[in-house]
Each structure stands twice: as structure tokens, then as C-alpha cells.
KOLGU-4560 file (N, C-alpha, C; in nm, 3 decimals, padded with zeros to 5 digits):
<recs>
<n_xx: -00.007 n_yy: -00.778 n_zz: 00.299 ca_xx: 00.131 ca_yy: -00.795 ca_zz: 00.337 c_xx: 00.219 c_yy: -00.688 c_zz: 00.274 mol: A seq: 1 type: UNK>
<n_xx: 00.194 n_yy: -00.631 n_zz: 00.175 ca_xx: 00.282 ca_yy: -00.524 ca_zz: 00.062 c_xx: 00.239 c_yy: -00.395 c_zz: 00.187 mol: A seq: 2 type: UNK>
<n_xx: 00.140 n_yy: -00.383 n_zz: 00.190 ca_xx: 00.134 ca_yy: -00.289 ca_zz: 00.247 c_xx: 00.201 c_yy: -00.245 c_zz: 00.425 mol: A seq: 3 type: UNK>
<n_xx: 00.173 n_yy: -00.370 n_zz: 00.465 ca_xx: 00.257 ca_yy: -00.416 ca_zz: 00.617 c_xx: 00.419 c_yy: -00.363 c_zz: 00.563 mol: A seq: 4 type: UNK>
<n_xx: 00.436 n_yy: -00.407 n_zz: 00.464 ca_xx: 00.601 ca_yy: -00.404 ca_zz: 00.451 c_xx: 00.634 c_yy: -00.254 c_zz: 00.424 mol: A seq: 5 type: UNK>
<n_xx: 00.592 n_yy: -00.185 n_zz: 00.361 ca_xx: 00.557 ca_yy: -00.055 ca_zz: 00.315 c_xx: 00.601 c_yy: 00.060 c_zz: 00.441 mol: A seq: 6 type: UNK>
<n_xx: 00.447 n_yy: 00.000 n_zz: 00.535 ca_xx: 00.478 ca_yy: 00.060 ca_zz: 00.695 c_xx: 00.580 c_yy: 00.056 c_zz: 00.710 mol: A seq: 7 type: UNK>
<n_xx: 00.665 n_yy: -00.078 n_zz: 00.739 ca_xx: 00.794 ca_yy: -00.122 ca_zz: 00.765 c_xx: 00.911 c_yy: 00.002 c_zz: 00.758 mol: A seq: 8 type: UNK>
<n_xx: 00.894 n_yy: 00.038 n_zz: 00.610 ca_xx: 01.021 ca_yy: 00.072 ca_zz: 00.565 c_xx: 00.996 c_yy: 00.236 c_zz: 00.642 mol: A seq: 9 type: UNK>
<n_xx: 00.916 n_yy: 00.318 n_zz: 00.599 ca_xx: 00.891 ca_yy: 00.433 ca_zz: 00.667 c_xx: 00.820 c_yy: 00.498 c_zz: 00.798 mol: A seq: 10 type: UNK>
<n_xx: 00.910 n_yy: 00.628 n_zz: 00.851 ca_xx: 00.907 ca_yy: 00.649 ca_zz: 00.963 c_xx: 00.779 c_yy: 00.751 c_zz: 00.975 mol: A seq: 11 type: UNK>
<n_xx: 00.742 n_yy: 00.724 n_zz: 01.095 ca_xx: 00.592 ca_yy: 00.795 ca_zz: 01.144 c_xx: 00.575 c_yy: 00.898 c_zz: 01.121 mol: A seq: 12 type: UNK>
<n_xx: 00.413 n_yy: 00.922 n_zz: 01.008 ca_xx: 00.409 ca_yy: 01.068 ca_zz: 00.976 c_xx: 00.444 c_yy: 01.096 c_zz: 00.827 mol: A seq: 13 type: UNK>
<n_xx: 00.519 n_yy: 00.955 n_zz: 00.793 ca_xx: 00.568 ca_yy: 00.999 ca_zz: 00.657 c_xx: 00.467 c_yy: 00.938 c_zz: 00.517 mol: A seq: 14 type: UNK>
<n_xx: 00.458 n_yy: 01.042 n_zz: 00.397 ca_xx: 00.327 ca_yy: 01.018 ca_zz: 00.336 c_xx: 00.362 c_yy: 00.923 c_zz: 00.247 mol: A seq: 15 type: UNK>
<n_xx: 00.285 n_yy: 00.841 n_zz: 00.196 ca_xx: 00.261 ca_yy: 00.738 ca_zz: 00.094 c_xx: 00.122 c_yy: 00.748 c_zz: 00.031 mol: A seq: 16 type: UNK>
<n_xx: 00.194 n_yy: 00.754 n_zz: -00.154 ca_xx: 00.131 ca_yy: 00.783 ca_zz: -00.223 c_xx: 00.153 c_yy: 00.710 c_zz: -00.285 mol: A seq: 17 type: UNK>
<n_xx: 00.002 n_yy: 00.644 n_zz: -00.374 ca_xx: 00.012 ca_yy: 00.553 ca_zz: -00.532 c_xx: -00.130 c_yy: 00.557 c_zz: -00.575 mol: A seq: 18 type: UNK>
<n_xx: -00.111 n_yy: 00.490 n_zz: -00.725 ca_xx: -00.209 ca_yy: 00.445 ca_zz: -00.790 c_xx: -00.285 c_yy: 00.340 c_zz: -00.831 mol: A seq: 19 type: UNK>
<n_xx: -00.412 n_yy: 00.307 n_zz: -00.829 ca_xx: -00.452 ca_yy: 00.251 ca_zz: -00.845 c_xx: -00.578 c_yy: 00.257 c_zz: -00.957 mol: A seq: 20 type: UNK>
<n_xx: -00.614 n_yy: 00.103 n_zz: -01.018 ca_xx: -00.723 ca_yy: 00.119 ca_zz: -01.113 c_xx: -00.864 c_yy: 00.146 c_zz: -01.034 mol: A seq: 21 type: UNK>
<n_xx: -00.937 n_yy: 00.253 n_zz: -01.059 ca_xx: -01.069 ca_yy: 00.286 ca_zz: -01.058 c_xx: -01.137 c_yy: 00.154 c_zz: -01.062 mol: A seq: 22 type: UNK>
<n_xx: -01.222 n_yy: 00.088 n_zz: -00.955 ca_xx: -01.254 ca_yy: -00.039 ca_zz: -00.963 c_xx: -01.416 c_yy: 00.016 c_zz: -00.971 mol: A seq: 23 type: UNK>
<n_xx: -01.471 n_yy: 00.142 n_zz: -00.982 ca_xx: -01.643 ca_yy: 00.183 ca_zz: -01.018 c_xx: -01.592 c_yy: 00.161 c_zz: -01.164 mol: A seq: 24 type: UNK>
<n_xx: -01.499 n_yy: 00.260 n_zz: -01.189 ca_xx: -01.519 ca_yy: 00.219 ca_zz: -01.380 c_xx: -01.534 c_yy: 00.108 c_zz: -01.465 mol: A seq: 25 type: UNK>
<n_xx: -01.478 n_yy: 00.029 n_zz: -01.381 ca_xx: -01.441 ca_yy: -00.125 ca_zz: -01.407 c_xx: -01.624 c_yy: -00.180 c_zz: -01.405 mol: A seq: 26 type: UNK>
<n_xx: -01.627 n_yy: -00.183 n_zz: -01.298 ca_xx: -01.791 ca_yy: -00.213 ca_zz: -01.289 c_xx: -01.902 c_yy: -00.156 c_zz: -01.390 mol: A seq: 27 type: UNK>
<n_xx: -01.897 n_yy: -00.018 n_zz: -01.432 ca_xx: -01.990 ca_yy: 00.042 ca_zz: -01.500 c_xx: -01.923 c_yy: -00.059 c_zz: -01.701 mol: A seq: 28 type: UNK>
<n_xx: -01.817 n_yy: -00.057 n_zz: -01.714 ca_xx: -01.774 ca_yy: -00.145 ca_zz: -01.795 c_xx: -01.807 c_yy: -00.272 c_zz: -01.852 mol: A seq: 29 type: UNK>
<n_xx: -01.835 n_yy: -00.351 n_zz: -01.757 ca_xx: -01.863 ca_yy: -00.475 ca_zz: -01.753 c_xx: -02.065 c_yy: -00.534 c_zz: -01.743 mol: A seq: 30 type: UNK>
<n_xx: -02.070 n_yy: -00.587 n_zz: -01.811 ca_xx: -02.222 ca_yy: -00.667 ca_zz: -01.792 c_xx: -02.171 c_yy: -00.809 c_zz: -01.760 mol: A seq: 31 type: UNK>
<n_xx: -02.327 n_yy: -00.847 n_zz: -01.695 ca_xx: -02.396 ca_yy: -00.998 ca_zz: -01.671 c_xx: -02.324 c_yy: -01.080 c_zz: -01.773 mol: A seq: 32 type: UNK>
<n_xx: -02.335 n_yy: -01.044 n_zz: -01.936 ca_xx: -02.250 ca_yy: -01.127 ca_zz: -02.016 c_xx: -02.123 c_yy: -01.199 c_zz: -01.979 mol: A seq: 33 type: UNK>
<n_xx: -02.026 n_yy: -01.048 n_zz: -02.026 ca_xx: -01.896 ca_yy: -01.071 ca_zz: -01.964 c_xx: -01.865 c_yy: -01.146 c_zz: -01.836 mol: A seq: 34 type: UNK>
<n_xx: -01.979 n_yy: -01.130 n_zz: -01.748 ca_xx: -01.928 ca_yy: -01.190 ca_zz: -01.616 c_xx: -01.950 c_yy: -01.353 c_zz: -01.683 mol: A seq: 35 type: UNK>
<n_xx: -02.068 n_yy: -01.430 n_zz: -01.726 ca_xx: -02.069 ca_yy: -01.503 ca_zz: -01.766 c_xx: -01.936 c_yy: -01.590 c_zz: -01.872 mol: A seq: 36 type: UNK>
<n_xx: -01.899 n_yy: -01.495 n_zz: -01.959 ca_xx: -01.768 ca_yy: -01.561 ca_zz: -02.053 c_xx: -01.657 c_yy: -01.548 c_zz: -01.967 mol: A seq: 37 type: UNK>
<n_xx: -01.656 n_yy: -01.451 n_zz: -01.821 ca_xx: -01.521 ca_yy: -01.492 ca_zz: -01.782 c_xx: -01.418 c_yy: -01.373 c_zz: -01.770 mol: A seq: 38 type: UNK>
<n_xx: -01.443 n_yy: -01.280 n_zz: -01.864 ca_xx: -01.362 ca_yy: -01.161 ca_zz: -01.902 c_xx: -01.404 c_yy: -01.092 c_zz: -01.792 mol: A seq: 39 type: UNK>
<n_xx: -01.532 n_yy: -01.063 n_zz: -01.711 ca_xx: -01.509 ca_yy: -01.003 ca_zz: -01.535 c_xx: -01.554 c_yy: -01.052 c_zz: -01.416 mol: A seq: 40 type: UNK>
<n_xx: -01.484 n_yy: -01.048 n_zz: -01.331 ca_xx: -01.504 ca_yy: -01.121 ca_zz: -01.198 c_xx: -01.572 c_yy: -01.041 c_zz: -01.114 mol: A seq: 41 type: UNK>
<n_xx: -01.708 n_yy: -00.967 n_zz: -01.067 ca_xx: -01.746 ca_yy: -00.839 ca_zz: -01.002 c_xx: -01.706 c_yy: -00.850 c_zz: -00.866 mol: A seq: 42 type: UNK>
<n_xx: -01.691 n_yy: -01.002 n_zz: -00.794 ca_xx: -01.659 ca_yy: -01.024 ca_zz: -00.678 c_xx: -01.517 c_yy: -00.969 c_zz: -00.601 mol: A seq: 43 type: UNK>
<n_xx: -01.434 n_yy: -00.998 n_zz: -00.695 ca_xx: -01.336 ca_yy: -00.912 ca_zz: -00.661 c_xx: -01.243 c_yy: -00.803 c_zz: -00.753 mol: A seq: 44 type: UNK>
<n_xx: -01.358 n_yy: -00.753 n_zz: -00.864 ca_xx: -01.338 ca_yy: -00.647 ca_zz: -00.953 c_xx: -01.200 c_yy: -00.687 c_zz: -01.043 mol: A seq: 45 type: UNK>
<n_xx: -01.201 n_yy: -00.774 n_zz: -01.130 ca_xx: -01.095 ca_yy: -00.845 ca_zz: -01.189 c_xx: -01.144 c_yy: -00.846 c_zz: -01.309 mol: A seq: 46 type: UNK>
<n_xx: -01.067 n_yy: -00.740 n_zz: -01.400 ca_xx: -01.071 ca_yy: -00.829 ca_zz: -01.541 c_xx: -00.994 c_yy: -00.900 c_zz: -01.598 mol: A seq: 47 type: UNK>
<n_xx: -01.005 n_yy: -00.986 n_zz: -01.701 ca_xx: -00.912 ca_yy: -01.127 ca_zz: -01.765 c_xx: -00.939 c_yy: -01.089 c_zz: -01.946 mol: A seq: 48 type: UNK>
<n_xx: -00.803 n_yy: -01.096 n_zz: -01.969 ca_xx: -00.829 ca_yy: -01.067 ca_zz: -02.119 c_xx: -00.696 c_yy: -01.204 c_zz: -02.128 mol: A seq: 49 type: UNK>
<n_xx: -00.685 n_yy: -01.233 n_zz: -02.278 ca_xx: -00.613 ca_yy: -01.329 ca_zz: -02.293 c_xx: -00.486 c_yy: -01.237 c_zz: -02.358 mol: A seq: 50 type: UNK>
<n_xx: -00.334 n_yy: -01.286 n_zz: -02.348 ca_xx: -00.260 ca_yy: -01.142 ca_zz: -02.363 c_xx: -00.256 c_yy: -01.153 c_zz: -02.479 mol: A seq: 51 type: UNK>
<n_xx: -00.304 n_yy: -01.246 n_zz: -02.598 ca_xx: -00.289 ca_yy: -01.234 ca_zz: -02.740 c_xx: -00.370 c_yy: -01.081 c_zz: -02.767 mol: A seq: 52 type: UNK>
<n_xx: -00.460 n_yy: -01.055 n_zz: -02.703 ca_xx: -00.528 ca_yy: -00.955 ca_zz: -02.712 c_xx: -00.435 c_yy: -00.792 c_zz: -02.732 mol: A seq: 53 type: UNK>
<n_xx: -00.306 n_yy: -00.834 n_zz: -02.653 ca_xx: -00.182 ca_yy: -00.716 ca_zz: -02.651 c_xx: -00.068 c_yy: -00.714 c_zz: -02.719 mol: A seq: 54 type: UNK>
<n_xx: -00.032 n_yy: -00.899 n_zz: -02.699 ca_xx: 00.075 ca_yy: -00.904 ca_zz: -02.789 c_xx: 00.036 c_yy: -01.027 c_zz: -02.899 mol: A seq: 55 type: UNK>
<n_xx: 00.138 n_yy: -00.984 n_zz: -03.017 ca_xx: 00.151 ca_yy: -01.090 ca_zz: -03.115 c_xx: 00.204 c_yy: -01.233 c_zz: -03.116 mol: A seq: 56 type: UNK>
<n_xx: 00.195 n_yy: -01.280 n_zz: -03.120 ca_xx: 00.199 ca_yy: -01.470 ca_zz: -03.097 c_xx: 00.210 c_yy: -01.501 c_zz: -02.949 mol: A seq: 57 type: UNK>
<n_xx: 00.142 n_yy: -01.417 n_zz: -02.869 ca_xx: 00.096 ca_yy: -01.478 ca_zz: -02.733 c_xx: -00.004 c_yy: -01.591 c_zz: -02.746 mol: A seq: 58 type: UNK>
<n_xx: 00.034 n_yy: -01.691 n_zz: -02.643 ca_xx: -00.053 ca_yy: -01.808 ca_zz: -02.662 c_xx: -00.200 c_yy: -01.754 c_zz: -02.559 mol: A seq: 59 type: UNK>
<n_xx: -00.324 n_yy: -01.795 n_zz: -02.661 ca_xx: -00.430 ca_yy: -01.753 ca_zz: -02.574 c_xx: -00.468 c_yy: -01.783 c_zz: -02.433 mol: A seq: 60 type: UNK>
<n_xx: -00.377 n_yy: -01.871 n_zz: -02.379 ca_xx: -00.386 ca_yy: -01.973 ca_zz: -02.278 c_xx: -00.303 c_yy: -01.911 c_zz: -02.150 mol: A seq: 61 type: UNK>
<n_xx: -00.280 n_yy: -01.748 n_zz: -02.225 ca_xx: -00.215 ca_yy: -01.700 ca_zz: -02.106 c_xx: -00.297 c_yy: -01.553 c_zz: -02.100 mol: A seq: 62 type: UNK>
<n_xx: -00.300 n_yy: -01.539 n_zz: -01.946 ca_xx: -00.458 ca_yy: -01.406 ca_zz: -01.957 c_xx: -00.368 c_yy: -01.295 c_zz: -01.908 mol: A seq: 63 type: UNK>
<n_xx: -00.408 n_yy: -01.176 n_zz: -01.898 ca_xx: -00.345 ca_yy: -01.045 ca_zz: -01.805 c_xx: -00.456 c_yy: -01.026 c_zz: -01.752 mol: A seq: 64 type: UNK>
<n_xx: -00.465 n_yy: -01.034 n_zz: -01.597 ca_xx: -00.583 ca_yy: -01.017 ca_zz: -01.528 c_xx: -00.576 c_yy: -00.863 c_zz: -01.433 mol: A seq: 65 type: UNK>
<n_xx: -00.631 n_yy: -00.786 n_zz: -01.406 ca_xx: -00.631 ca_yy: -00.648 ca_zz: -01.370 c_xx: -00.749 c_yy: -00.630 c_zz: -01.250 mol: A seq: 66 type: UNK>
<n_xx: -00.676 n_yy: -00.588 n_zz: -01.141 ca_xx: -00.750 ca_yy: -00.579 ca_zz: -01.002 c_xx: -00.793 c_yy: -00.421 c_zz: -00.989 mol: A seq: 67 type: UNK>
<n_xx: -00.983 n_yy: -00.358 n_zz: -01.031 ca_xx: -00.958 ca_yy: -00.260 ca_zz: -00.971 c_xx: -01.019 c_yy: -00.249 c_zz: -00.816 mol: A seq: 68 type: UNK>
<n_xx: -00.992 n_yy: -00.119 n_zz: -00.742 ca_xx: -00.999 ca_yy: -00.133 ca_zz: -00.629 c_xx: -01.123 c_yy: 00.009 c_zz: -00.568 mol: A seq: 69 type: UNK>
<n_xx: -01.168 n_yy: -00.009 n_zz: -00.517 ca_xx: -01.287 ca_yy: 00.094 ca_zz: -00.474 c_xx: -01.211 c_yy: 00.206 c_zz: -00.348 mol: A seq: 70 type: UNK>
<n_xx: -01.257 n_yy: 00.304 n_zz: -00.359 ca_xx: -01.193 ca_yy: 00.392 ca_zz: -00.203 c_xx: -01.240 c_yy: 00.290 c_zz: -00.135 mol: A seq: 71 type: UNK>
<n_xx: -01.347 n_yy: 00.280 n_zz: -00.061 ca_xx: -01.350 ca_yy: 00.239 ca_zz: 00.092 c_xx: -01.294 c_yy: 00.109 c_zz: 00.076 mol: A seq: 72 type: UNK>
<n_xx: -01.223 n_yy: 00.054 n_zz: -00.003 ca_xx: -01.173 ca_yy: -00.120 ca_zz: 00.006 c_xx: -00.980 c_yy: -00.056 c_zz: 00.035 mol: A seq: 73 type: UNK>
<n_xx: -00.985 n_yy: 00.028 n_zz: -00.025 ca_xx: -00.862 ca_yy: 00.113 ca_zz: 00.020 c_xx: -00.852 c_yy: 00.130 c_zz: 00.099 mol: A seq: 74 type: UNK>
<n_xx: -00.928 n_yy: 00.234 n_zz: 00.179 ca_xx: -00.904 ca_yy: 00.308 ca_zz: 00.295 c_xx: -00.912 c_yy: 00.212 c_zz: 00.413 mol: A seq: 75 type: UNK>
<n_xx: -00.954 n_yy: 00.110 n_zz: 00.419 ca_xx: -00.996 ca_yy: -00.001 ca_zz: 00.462 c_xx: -00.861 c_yy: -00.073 c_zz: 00.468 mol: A seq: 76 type: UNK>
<n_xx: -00.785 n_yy: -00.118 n_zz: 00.385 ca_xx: -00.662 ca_yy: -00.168 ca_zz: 00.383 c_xx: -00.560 c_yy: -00.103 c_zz: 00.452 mol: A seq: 77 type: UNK>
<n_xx: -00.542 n_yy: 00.029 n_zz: 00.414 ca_xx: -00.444 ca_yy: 00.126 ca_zz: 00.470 c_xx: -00.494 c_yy: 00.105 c_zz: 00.639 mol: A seq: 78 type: UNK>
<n_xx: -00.595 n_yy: 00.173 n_zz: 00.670 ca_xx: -00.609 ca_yy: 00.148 ca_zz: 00.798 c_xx: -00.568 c_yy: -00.002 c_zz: 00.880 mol: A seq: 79 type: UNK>
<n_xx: -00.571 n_yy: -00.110 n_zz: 00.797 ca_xx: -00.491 ca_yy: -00.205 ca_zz: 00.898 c_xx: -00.381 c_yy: -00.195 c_zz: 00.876 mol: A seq: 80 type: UNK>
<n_xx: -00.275 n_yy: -00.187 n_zz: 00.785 ca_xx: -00.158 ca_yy: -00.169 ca_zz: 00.804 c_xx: -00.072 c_yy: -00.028 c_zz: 00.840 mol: A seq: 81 type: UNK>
<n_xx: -00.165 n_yy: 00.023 n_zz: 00.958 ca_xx: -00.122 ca_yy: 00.172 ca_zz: 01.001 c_xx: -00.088 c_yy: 00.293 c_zz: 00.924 mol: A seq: 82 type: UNK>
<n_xx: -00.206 n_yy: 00.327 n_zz: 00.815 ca_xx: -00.187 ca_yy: 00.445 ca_zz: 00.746 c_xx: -00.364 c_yy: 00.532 c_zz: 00.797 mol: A seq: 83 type: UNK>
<n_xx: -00.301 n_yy: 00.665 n_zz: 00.728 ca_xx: -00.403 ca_yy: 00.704 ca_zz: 00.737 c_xx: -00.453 c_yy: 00.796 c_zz: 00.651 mol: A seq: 84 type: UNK>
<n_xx: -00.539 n_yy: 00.792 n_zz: 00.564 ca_xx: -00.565 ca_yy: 00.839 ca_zz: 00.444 c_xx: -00.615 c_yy: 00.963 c_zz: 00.460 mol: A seq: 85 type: UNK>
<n_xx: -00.513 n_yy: 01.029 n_zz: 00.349 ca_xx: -00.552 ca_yy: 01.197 ca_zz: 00.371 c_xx: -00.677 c_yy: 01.234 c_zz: 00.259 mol: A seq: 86 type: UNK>
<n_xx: -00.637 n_yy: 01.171 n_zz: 00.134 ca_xx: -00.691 ca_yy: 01.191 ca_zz: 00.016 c_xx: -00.739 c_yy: 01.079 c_zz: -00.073 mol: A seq: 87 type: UNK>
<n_xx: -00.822 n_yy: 01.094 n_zz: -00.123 ca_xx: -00.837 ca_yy: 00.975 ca_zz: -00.289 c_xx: -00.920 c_yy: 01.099 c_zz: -00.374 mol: A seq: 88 type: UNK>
<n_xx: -00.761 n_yy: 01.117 n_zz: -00.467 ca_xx: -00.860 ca_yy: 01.233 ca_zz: -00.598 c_xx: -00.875 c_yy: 01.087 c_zz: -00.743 mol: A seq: 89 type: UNK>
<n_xx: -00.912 n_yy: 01.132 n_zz: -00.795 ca_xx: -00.919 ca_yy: 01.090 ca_zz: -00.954 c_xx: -00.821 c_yy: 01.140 c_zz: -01.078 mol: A seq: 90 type: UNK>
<n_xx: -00.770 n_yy: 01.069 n_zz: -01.175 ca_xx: -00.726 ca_yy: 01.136 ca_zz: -01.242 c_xx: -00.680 c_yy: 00.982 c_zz: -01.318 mol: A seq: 91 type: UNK>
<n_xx: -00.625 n_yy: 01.038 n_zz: -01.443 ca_xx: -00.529 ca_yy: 00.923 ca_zz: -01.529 c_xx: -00.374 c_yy: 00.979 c_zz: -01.580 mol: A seq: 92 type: UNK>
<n_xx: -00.315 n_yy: 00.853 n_zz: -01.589 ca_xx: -00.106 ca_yy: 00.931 ca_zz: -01.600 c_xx: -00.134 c_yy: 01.036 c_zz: -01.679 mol: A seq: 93 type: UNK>
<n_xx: -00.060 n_yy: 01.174 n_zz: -01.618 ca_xx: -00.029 ca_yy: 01.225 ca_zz: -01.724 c_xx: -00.153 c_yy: 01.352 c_zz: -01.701 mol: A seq: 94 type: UNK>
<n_xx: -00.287 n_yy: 01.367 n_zz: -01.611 ca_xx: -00.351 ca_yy: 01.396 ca_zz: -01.601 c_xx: -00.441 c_yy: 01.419 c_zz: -01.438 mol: A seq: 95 type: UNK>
<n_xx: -00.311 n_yy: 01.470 n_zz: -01.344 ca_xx: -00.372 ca_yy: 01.473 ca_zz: -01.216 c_xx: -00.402 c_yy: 01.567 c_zz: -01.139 mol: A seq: 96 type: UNK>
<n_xx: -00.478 n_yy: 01.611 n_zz: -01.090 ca_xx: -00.538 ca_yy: 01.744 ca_zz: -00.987 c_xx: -00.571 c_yy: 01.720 c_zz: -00.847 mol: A seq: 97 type: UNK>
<n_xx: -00.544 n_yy: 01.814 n_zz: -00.777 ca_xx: -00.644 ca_yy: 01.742 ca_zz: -00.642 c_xx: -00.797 c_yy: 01.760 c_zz: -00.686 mol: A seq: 98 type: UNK>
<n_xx: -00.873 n_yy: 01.673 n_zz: -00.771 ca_xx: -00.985 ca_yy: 01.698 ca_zz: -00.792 c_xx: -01.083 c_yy: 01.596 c_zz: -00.723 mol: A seq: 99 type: UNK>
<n_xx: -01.203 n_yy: 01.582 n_zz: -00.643 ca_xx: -01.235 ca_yy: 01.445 ca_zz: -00.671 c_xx: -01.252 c_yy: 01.315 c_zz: -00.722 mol: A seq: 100 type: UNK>
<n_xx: -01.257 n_yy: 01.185 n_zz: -00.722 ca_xx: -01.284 ca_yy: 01.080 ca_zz: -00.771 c_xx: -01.403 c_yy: 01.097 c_zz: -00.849 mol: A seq: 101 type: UNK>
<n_xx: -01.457 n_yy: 01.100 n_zz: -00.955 ca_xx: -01.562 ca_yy: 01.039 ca_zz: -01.044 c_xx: -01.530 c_yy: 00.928 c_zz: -01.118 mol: A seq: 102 type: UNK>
<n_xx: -01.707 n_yy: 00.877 n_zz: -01.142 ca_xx: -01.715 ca_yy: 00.717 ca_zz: -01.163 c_xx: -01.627 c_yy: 00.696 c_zz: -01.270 mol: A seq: 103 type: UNK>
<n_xx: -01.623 n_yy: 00.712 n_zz: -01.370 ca_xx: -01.513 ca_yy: 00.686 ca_zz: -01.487 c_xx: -01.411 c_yy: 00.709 c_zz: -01.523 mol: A seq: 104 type: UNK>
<n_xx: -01.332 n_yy: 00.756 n_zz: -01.376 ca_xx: -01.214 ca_yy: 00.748 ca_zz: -01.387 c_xx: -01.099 c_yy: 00.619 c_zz: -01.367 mol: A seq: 105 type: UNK>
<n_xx: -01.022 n_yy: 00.638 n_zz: -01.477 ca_xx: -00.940 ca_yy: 00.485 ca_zz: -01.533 c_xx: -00.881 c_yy: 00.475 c_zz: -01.370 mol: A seq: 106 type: UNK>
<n_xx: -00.812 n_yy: 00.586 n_zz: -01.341 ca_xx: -00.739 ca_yy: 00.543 ca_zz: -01.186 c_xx: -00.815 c_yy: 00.636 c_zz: -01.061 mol: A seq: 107 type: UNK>
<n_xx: -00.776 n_yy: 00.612 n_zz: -00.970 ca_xx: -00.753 ca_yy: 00.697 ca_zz: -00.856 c_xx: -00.610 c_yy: 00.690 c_zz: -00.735 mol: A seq: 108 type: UNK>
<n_xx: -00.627 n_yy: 00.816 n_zz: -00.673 ca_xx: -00.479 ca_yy: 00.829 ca_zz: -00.658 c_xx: -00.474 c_yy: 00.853 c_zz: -00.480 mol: A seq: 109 type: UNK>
<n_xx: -00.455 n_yy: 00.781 n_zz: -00.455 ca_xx: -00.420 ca_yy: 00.774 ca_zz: -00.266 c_xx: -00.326 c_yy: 00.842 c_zz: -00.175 mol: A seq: 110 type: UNK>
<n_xx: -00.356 n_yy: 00.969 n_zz: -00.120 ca_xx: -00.265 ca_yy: 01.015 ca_zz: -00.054 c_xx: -00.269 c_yy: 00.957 c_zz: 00.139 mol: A seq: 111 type: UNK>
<n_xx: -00.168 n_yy: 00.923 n_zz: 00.115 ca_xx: -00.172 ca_yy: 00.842 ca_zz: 00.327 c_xx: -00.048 c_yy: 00.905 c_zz: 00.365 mol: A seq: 112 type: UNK>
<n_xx: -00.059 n_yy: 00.868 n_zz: 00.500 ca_xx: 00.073 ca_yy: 00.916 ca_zz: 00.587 c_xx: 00.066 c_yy: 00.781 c_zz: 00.674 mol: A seq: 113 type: UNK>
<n_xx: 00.212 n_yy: 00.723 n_zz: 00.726 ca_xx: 00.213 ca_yy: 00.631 ca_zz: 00.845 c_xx: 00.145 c_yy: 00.673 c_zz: 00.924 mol: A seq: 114 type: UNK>
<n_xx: 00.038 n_yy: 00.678 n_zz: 01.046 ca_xx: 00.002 ca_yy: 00.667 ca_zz: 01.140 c_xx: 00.067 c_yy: 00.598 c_zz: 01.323 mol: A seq: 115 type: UNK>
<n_xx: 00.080 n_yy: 00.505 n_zz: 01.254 ca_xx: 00.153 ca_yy: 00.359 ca_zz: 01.360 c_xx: 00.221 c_yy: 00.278 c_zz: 01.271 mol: A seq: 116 type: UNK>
<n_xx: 00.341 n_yy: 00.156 n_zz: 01.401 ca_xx: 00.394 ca_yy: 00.090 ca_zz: 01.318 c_xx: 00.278 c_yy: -00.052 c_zz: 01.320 mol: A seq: 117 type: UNK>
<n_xx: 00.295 n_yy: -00.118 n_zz: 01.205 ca_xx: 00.209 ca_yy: -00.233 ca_zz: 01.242 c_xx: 00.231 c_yy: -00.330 c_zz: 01.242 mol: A seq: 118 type: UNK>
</recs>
């Protein structure tokens, strides 16, 4: 739906760009364990930490959960809500090139253009 709305706002042709978490890194990260205690979900590439883990007198009973996302689950998305993907390089803030995606990169970075409205 974010992305439907997205279309919405801009006119045909025009590019949309963002970031997202590297959802291979996420995977190479995580074991059978972890999936077991909870801390990763491989099904839909989710990790769960409890936010005491970030902040000070956070109650453990509250998690920060983190969605990463794979290119083709991307490109895949964009294409139904009328984009059309020019690019996915790799890189982290502060640190971007048009270079390819490799596996251990924290993000990757999506270049699209509207296509259609949807």
C-alpha cells in the first residue's frame, strides 16, 4: 500500500529512490539457534531484539523488530505498484557507489522510475 501511494503522488517517468536493509546479510547472520530463541524469523527475514538492548530502562517486553528485504522481493513489489527498477547497488549511509550488491552488505539501495499509474 506505501508503495501504491508513492505511485500516487508522482508523475510518469519520475525516479524513486530508497533504502533498504540487506535481507542476504541478515540471513548469513542468523542460525537455527536464533531462529529457535526468537531473535530471527527467516520466513519473512525479521529480526527481534528487546529495545533494552538500545536503550536504558526499556522494559524487555518491548522488542525493535527489523525487516530485511532481498532484490527480487523488491523488484517484485515495485513492479506491482507500477515502478520499474533501474538499479539495486549496495552500500551503507555514508558509503554509496553505483557498485553492485554483495552478500554483506548492511543495506541496498533501489533506483526505480514510475512506469504506470496503479
Amino acid at each position: 500500500m506505501i508503495l501504491k501511494n508513492i505511485n500516487k503522488t508522482l508523475k510518469t517517468g519520475s525516479k524513486f529512490i530508497f533504502t533498504a536493509l540487506n535481507g542476504l546479510r541478515m540471513i548469513r547472520l542468523f542460525n537455527d539457534e536464533d531462529v529457535s530463541k526468537g531473535k530471527f524469523d527467516q520466513l519473512p527475514i525479521v529480526e527481534s531484539s528487546p529495545m533494552s538492548d538500545y536503550l536504558e530502562n526499556a522494559p524487555d517486553s518491548i522488542f525493535l523488530r527489523e525487516k530485511g528485504f532481498i532484490a527480487s522481493e523488491l523488484v517484485y513489489m515495485l513492479k506491482i505498484a507500477g515502478f520499474l527498477v533501474e538499479n539495486i547497488w549496495g552500500g551503507t549511509a555514508g558509503s554509496w557507489n553505483r557498485k553492485p550488491l554483495r552478500m554483506d552488505e548492511i543495506e541496498l539501495m533501489v533506483v526505480s522510475k514510475k512506469e504506470r499509474k496503479c
